[in-house]
PLY file of the C-alpha trace (Angstrom):
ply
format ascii 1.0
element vertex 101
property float x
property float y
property float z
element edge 100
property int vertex1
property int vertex2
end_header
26.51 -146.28 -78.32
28.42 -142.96 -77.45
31.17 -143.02 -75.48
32.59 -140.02 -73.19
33.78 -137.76 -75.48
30.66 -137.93 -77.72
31.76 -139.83 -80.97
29.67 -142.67 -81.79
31.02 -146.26 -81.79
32.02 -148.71 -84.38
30.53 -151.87 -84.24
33.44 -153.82 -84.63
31.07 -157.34 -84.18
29.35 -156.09 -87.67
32.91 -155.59 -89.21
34.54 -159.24 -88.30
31.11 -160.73 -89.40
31.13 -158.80 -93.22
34.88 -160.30 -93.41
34.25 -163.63 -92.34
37.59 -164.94 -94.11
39.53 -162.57 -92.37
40.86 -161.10 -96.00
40.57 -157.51 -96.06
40.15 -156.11 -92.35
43.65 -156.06 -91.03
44.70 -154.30 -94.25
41.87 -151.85 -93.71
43.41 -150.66 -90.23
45.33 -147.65 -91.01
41.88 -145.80 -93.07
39.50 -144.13 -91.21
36.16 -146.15 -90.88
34.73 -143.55 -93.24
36.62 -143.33 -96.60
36.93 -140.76 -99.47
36.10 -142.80 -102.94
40.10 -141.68 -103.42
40.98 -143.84 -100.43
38.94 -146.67 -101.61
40.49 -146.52 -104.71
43.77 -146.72 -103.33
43.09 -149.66 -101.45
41.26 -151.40 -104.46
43.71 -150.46 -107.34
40.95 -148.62 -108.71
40.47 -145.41 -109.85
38.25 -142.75 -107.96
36.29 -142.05 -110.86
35.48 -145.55 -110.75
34.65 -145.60 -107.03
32.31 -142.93 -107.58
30.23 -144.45 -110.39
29.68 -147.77 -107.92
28.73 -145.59 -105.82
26.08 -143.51 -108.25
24.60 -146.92 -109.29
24.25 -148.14 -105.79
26.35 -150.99 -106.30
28.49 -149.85 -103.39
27.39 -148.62 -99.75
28.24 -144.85 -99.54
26.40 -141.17 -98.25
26.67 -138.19 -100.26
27.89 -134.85 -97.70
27.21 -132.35 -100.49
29.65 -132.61 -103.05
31.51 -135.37 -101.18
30.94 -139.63 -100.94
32.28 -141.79 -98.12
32.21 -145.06 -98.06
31.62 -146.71 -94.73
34.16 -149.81 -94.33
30.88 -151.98 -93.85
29.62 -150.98 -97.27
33.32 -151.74 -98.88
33.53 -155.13 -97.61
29.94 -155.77 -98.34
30.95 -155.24 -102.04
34.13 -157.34 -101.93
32.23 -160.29 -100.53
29.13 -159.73 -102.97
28.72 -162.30 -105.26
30.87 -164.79 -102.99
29.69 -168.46 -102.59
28.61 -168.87 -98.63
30.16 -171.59 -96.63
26.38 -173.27 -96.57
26.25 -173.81 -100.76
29.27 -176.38 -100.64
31.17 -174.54 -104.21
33.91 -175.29 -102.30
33.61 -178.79 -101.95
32.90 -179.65 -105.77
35.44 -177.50 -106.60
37.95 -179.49 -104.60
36.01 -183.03 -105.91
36.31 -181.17 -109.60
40.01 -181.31 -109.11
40.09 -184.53 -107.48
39.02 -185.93 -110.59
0 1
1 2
2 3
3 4
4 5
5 6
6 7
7 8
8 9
9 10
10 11
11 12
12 13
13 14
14 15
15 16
16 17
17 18
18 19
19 20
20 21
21 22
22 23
23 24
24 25
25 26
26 27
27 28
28 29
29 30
30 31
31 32
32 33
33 34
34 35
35 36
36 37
37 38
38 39
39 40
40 41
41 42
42 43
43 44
44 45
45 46
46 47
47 48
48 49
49 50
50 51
51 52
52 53
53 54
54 55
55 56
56 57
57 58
58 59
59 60
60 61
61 62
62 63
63 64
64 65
65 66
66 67
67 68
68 69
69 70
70 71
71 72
72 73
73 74
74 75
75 76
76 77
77 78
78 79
79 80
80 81
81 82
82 83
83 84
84 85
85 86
86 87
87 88
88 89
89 90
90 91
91 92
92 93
93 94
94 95
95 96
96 97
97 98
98 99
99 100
């Protein structure tokens, strides 16, 4: 959706649902919704040489402008949840019967 002066909207529904712990998206405020692979690695502790070879392999969301990645918030928090257990699998419950026992 556009709104008056032209810029498209952020789907801010999309964001809460990729950070359904609530973890990472009030620390995300102060970047832009489209980061530099530097920015990402500042927020990750990484490096942005690192960054950038996620993003070569695909392994995180990004657009080449050129010479230039960005990395959509969306795509970063789809990478810090990948690989998470859902709510639906129950890990958390055995873990927590695991140290029960």
């Amino acid at each position: 959706m556009e709104n008056e002066s032209g810029d498209i909207g952020i789907d801010e529904a999309r964001l809460l649902a990729a950070d359904p712990d609530g973890l990472y998206l009030f620390m995300l405020e102060d970047y832009p919704y489209m980061m530099t692979p530097d920015q990402v690695a500042a927020f990750t502790g990484a490096t942005g040489q690192e960054i950038r070879k996620l993003l070569g392999r695909g392994e995180l969301q990004g657009c080449r402008i050129g010479v230039r990645w960005l990395v959509p918030k969306l795509g970063l928090l789809n990478y810090l949840y990948r690989g998470r257990p859902s709510e639906e699998g129950s890990s958390h419950e055995e873990a927590q019967m695991r140290q029960a026992l």
